[in-house]
PDB file of N, CA, C and O in Angstrom:
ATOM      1  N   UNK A   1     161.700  28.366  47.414  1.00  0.00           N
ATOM      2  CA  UNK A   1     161.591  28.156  45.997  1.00  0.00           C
ATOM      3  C   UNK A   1     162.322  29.283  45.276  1.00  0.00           C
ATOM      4  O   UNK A   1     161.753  30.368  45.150  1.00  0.00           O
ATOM      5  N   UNK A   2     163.514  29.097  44.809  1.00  0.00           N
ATOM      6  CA  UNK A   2     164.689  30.223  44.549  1.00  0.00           C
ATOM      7  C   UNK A   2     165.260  29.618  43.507  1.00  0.00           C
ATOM      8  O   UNK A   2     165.697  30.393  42.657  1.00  0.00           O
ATOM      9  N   UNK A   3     165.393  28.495  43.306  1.00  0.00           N
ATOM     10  CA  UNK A   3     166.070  28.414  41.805  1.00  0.00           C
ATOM     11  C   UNK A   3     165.663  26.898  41.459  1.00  0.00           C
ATOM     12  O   UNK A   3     165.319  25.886  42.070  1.00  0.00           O
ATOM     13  N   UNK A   4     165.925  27.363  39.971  1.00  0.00           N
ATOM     14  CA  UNK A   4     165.438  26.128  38.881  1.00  0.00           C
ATOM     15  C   UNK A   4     165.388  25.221  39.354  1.00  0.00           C
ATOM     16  O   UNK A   4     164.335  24.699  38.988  1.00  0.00           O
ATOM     17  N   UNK A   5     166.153  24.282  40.350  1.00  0.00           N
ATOM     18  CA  UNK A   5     166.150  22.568  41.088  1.00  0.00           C
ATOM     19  C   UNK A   5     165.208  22.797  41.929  1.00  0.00           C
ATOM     20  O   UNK A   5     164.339  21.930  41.835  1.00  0.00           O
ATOM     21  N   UNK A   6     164.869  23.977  43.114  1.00  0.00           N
ATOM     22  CA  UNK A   6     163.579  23.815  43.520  1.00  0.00           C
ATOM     23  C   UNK A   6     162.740  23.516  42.641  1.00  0.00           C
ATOM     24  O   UNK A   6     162.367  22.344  42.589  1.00  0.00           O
ATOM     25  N   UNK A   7     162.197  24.514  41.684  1.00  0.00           N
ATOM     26  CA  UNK A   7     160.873  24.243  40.653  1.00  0.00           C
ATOM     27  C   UNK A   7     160.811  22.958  40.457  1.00  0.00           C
ATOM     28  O   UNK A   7     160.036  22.218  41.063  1.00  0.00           O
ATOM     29  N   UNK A   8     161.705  22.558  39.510  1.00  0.00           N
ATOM     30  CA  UNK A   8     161.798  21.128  38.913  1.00  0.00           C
ATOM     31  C   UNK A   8     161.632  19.669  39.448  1.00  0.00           C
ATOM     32  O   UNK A   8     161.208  18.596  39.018  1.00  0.00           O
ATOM     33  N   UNK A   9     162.239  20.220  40.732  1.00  0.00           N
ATOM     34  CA  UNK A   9     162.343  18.541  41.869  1.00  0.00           C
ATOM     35  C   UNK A   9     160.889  18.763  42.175  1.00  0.00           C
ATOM     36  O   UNK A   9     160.358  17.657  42.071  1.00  0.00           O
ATOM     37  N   UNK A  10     159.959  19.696  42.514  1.00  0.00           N
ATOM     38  CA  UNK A  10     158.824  19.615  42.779  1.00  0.00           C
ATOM     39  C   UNK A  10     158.050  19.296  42.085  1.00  0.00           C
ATOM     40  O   UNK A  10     157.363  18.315  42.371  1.00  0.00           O
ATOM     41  N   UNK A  11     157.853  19.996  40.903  1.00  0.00           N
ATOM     42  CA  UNK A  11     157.285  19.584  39.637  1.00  0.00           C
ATOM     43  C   UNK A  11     157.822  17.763  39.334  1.00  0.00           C
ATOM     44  O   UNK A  11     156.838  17.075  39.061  1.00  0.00           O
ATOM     45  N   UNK A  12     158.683  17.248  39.343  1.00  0.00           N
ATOM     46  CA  UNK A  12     158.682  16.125  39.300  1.00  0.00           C
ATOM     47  C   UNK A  12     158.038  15.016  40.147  1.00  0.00           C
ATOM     48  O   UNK A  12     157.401  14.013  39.824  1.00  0.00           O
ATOM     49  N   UNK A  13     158.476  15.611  41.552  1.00  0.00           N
ATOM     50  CA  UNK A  13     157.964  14.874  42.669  1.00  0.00           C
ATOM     51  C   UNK A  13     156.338  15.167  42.854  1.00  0.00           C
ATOM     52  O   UNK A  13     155.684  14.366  43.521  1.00  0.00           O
ATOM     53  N   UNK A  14     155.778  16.175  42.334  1.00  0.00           N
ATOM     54  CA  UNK A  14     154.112  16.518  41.773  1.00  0.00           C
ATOM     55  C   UNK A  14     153.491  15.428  41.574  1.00  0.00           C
ATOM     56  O   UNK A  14     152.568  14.988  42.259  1.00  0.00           O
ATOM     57  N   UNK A  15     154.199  14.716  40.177  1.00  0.00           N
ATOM     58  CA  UNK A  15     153.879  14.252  38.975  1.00  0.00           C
ATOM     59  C   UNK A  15     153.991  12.997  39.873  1.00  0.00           C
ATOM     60  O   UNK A  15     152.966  12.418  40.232  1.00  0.00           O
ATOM     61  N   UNK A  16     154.874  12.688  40.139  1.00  0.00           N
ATOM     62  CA  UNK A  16     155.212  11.387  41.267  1.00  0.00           C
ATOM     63  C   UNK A  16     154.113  10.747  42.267  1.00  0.00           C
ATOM     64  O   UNK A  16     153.920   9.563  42.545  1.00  0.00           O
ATOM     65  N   UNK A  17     153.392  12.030  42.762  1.00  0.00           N
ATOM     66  CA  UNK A  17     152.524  11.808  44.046  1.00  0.00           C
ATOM     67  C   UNK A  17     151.509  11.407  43.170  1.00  0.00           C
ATOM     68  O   UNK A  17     151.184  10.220  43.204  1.00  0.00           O
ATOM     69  N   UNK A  18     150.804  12.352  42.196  1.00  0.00           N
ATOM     70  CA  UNK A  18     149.133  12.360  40.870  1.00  0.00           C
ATOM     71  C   UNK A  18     149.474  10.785  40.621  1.00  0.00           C
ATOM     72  O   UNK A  18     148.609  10.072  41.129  1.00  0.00           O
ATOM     73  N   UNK A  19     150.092  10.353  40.233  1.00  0.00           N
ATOM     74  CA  UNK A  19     150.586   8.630  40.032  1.00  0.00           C
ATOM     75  C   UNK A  19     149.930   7.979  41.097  1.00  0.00           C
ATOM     76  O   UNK A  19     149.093   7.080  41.174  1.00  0.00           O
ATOM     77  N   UNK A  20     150.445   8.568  41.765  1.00  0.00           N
ATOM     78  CA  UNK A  20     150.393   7.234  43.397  1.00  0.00           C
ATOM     79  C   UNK A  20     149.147   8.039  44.043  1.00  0.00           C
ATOM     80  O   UNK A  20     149.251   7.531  45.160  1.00  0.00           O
ATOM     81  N   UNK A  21     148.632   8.449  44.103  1.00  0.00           N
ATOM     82  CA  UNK A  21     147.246   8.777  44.326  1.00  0.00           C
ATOM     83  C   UNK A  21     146.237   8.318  43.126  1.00  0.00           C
ATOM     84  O   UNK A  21     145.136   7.868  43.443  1.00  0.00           O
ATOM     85  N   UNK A  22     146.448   8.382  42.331  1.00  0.00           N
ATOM     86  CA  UNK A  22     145.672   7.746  40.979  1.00  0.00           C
ATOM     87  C   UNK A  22     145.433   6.540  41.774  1.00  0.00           C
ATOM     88  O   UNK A  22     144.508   6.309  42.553  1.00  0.00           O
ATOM     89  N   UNK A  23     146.460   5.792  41.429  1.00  0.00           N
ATOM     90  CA  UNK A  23     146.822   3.938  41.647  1.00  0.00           C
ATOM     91  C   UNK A  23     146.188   3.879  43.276  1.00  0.00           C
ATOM     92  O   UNK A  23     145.665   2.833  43.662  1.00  0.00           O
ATOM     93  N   UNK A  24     146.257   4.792  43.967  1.00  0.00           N
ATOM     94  CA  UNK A  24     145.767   4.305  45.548  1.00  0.00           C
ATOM     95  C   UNK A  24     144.124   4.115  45.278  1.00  0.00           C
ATOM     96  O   UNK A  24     143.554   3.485  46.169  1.00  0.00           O
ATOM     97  N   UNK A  25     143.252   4.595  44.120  1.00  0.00           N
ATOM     98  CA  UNK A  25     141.897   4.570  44.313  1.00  0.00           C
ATOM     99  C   UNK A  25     141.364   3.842  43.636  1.00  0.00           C
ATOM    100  O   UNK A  25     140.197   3.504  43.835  1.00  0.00           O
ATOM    101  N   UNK A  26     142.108   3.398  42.628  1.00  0.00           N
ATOM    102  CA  UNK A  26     141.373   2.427  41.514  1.00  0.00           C
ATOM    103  C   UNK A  26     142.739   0.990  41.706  1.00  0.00           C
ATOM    104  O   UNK A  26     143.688   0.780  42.462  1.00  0.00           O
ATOM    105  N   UNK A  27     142.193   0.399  40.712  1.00  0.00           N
ATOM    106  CA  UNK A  27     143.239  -1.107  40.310  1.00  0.00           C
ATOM    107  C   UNK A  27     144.685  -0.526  40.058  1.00  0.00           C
ATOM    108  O   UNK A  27     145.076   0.434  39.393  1.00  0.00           O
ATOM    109  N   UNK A  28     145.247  -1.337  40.733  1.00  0.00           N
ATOM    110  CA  UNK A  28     146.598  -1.164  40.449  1.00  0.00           C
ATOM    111  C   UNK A  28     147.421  -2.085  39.279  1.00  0.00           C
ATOM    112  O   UNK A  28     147.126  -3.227  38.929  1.00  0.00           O
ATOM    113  N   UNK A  29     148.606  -1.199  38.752  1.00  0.00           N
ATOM    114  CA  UNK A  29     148.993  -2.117  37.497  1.00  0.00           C
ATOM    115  C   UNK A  29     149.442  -3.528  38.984  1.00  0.00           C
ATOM    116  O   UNK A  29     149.355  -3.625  40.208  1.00  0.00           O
ATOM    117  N   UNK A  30     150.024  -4.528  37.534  1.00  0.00           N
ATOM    118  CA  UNK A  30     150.863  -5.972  38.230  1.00  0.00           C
ATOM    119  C   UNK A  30     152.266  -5.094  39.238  1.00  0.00           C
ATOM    120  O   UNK A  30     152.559  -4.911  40.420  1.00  0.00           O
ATOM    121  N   UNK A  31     152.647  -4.855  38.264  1.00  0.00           N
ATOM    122  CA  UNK A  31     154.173  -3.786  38.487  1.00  0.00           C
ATOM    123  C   UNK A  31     154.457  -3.032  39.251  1.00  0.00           C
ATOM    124  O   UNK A  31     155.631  -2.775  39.516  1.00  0.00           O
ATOM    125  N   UNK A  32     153.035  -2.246  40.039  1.00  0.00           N
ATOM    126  CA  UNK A  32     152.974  -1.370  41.552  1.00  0.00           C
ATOM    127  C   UNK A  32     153.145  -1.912  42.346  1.00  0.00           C
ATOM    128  O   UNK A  32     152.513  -2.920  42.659  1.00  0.00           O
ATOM    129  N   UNK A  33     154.219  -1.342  43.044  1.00  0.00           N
ATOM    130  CA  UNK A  33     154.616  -1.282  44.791  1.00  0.00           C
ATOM    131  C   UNK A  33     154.996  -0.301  44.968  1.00  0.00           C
ATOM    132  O   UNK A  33     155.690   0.376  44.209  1.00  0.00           O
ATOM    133  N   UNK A  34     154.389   0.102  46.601  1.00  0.00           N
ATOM    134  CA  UNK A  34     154.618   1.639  47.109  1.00  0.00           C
ATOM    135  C   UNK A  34     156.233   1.958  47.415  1.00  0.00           C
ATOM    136  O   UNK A  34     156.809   3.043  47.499  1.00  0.00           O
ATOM    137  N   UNK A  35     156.785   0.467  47.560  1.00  0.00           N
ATOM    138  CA  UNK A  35     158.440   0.875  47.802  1.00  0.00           C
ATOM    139  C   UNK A  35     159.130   1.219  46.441  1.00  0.00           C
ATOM    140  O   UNK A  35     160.256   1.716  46.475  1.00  0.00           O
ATOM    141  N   UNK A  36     158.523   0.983  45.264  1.00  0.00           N
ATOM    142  CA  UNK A  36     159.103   1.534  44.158  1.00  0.00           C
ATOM    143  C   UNK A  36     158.974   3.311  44.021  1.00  0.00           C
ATOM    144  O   UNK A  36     159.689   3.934  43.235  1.00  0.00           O
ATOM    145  N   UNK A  37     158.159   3.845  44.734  1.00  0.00           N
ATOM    146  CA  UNK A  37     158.319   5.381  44.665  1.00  0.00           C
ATOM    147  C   UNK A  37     159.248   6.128  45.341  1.00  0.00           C
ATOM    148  O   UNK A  37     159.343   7.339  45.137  1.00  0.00           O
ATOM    149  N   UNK A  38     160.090   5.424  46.283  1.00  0.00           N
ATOM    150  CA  UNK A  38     160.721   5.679  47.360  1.00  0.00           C
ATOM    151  C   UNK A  38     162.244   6.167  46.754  1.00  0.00           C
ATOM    152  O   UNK A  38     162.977   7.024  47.248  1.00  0.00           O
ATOM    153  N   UNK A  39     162.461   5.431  45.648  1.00  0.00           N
ATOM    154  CA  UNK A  39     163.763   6.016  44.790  1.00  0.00           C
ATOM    155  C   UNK A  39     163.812   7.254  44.599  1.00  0.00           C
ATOM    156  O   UNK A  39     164.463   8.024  45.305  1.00  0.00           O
ATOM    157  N   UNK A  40     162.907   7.687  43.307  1.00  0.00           N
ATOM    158  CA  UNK A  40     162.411   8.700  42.756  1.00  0.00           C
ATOM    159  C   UNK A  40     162.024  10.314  43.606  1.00  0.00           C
ATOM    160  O   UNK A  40     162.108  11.497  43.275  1.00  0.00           O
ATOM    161  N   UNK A  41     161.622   9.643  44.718  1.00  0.00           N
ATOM    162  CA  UNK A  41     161.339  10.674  45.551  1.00  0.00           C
ATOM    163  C   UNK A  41     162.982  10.949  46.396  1.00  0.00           C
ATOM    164  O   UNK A  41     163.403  12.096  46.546  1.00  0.00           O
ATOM    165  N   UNK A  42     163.646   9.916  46.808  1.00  0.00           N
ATOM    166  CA  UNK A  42     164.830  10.329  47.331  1.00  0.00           C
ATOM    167  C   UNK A  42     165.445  11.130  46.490  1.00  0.00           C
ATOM    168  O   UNK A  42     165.956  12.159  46.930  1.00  0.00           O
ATOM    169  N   UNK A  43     165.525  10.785  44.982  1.00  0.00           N
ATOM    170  CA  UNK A  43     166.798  11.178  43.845  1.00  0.00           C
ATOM    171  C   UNK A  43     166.319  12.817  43.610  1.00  0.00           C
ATOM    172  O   UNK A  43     167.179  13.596  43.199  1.00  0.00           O
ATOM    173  N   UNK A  44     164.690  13.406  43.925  1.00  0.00           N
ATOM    174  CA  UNK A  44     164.484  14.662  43.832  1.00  0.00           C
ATOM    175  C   UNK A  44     165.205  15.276  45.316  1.00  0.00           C
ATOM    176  O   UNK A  44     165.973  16.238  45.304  1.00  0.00           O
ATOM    177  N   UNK A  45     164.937  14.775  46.171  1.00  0.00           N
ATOM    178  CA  UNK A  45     165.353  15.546  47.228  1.00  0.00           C
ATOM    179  C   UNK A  45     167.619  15.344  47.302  1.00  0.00           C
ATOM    180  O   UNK A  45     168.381  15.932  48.069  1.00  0.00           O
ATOM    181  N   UNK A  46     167.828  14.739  46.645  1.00  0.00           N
ATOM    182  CA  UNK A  46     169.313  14.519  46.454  1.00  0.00           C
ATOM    183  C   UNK A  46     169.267  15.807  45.237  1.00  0.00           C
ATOM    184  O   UNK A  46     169.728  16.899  45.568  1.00  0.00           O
ATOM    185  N   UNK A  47     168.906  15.693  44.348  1.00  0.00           N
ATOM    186  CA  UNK A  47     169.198  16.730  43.212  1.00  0.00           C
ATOM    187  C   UNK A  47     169.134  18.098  43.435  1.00  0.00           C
ATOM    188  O   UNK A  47     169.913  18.947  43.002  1.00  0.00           O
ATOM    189  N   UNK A  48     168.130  18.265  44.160  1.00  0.00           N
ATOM    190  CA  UNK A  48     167.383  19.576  44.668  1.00  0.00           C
ATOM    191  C   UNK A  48     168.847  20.429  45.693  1.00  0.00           C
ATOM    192  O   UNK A  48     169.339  21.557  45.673  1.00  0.00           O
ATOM    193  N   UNK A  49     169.106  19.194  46.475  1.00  0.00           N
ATOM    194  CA  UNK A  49     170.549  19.786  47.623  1.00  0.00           C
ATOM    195  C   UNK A  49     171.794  19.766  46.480  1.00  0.00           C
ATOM    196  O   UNK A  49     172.691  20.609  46.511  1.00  0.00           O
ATOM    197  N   UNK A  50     171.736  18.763  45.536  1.00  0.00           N
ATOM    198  CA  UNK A  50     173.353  18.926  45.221  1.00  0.00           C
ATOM    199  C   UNK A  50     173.101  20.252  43.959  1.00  0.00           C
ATOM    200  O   UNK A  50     174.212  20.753  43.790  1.00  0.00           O
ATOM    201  N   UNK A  51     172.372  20.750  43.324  1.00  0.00           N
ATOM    202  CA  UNK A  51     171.682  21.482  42.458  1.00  0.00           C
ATOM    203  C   UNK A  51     172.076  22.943  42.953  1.00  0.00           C
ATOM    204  O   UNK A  51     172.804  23.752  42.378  1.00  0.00           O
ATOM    205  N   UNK A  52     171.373  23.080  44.237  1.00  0.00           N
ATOM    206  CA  UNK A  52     171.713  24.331  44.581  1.00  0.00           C
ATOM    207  C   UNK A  52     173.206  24.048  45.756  1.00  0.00           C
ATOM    208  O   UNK A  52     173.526  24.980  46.493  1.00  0.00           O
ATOM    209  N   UNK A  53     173.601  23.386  45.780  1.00  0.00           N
ATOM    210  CA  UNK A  53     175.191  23.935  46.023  1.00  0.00           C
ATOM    211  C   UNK A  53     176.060  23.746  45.138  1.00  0.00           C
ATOM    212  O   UNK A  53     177.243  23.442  45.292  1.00  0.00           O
ATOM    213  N   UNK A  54     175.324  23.972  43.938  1.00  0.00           N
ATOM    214  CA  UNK A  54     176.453  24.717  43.111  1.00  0.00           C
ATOM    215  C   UNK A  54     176.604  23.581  41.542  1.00  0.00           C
ATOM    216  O   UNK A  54     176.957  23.803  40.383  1.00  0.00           O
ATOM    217  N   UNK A  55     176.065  22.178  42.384  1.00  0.00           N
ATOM    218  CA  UNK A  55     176.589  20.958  41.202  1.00  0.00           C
ATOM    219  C   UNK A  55     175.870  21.115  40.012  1.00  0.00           C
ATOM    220  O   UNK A  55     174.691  20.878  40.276  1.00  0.00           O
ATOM    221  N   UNK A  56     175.973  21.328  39.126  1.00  0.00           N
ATOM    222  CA  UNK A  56     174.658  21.763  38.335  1.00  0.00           C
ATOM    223  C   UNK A  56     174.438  20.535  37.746  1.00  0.00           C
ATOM    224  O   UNK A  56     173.336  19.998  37.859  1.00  0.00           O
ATOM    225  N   UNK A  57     175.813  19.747  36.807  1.00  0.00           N
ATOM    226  CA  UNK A  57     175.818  18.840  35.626  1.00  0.00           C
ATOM    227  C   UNK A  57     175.023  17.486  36.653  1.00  0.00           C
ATOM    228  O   UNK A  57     174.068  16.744  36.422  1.00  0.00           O
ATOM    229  N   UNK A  58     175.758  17.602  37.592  1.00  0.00           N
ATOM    230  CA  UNK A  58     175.508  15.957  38.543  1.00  0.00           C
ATOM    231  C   UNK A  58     174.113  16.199  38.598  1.00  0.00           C
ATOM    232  O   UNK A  58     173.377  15.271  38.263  1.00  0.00           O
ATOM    233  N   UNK A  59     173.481  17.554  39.055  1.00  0.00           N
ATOM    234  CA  UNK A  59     172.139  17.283  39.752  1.00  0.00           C
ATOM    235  C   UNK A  59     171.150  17.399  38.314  1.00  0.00           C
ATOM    236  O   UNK A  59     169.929  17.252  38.355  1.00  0.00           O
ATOM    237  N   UNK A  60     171.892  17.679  37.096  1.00  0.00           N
ATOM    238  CA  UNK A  60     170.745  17.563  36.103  1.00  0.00           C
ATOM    239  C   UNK A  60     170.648  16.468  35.826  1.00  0.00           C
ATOM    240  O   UNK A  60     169.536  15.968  35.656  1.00  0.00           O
ATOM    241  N   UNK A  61     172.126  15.556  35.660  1.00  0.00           N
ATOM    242  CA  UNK A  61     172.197  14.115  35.587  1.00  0.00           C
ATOM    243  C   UNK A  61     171.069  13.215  36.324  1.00  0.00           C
ATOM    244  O   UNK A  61     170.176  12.504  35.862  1.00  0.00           O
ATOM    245  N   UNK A  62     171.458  13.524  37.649  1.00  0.00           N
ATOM    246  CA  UNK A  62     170.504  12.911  38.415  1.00  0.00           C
ATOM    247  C   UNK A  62     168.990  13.228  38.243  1.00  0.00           C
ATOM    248  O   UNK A  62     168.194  12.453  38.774  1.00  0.00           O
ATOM    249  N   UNK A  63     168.562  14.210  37.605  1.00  0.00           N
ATOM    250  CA  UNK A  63     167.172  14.594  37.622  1.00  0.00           C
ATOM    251  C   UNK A  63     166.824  13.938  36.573  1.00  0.00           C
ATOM    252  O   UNK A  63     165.624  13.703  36.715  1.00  0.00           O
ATOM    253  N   UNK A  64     167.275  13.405  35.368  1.00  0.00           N
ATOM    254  CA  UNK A  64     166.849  12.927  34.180  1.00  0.00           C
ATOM    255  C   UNK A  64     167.104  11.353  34.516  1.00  0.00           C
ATOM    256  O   UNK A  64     166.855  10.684  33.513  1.00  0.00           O
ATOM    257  N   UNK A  65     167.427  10.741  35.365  1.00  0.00           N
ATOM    258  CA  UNK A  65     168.184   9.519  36.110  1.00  0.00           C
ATOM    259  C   UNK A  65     166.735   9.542  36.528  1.00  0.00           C
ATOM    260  O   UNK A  65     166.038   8.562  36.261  1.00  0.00           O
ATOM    261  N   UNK A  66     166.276  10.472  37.095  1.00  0.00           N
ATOM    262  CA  UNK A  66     164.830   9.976  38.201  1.00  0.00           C
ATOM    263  C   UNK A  66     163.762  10.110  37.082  1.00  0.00           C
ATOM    264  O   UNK A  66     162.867   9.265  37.104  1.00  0.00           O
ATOM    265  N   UNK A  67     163.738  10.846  36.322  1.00  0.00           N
ATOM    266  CA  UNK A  67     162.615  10.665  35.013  1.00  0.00           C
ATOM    267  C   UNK A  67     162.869   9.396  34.310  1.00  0.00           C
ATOM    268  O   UNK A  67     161.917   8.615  34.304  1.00  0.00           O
ATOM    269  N   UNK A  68     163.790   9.079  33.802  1.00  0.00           N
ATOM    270  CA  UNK A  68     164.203   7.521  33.732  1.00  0.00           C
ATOM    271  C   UNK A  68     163.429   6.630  34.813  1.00  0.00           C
ATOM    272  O   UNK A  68     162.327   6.142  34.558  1.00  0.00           O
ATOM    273  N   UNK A  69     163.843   6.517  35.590  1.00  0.00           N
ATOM    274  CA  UNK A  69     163.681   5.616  36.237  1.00  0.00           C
ATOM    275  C   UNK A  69     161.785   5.846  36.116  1.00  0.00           C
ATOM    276  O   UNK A  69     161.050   5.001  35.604  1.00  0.00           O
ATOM    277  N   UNK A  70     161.339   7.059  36.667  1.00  0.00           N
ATOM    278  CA  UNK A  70     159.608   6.840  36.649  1.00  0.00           C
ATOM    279  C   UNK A  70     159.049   6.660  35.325  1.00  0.00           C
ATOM    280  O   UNK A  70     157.833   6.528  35.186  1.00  0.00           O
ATOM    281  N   UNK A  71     159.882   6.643  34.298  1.00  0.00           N
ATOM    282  CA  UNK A  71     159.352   6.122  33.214  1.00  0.00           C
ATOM    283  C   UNK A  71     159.011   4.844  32.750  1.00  0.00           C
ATOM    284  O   UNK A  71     158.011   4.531  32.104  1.00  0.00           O
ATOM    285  N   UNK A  72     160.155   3.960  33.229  1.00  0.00           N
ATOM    286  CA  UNK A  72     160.637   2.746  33.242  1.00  0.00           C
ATOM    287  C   UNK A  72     160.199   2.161  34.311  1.00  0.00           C
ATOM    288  O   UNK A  72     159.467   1.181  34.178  1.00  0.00           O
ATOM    289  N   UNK A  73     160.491   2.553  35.383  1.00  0.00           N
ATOM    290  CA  UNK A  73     159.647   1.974  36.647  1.00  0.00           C
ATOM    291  C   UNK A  73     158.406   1.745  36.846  1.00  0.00           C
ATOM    292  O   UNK A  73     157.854   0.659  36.669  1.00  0.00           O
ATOM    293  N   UNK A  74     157.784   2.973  37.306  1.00  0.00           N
ATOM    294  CA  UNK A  74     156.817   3.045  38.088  1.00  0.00           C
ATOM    295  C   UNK A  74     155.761   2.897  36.374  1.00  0.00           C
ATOM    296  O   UNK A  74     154.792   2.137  36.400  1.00  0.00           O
ATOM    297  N   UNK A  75     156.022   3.517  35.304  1.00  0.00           N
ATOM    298  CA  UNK A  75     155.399   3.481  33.970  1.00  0.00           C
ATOM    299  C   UNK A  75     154.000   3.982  34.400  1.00  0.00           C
ATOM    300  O   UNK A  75     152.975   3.366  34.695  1.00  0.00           O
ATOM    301  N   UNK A  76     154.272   5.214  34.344  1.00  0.00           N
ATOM    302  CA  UNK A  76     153.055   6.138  35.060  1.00  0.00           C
ATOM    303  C   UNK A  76     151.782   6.394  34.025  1.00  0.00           C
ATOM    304  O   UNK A  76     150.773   6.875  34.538  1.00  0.00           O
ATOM    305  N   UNK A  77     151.755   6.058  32.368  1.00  0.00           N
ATOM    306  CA  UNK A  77     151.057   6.074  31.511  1.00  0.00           C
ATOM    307  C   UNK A  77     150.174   4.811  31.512  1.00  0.00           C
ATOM    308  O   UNK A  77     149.081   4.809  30.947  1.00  0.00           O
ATOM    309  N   UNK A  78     150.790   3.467  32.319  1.00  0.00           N
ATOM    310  CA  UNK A  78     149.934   1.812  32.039  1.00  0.00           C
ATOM    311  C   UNK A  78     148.953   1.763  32.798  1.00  0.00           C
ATOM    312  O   UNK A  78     149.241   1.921  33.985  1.00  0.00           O
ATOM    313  N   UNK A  79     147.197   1.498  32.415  1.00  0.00           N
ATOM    314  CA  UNK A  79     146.742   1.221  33.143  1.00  0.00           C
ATOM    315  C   UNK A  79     146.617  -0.175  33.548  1.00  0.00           C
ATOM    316  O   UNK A  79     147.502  -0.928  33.141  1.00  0.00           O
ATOM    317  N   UNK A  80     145.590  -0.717  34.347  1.00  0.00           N
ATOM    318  CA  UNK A  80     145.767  -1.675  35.382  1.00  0.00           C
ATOM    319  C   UNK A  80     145.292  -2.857  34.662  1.00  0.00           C
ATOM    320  O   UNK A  80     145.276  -3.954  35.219  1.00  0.00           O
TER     321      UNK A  80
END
C-alpha cells in the first residue's frame, strides 16, 4: 500500500464487497447477480497495475469507469 491506486482500488473494491455481503443476507434486488461484481472487481485490480506503472490518466479513467459502472450496475443504494 504505497500509492494513491493502492488506497483507492481498495477503498473501492471495500465498498464493492459491504454491497455483496449486505445482498448475501437479506432479499436481493431483481437486478442482482454475483457475475455482475466480477467487472468492477477486475477494473480495480487493472487500474491498481496500470496506475502504478506510471499510467496515471488511463488508470483514473478506468477507476471512475468502475464507479460508473457500480453505480449503474450493481445500484448499491436500491433496496430489494
Amino acid at each position: 500500500m504505497q500509492t494513491v491506486f493502492d488506497w483507492l482500488t481498495v477503498a473501492i473494491f471495500a465498498g464493492l464487497a459491504v454491497v455483496y455481503l449486505q445482498r448475501s443476507v437479506g432479499a436481493r434486488p431483481e437486478h442482482d447477480a454475483v457475475w455482475k461484481y466480477l467487472p468492477p472487481a477486475a477494473a480495480c485490480m487493472a487500474a491498481n497495475q496500470i496506475g502504478n506503472a506510471g499510467w496515471l490518466i488511463p488508470a483514473t479513467v478506468l477507476m471512475c469507469a468502475t464507479l460508473a459502472y457500480v453505480w449503474f450496475v450493481i445500484r448499491p443504494l436500491d433496496r430489494a
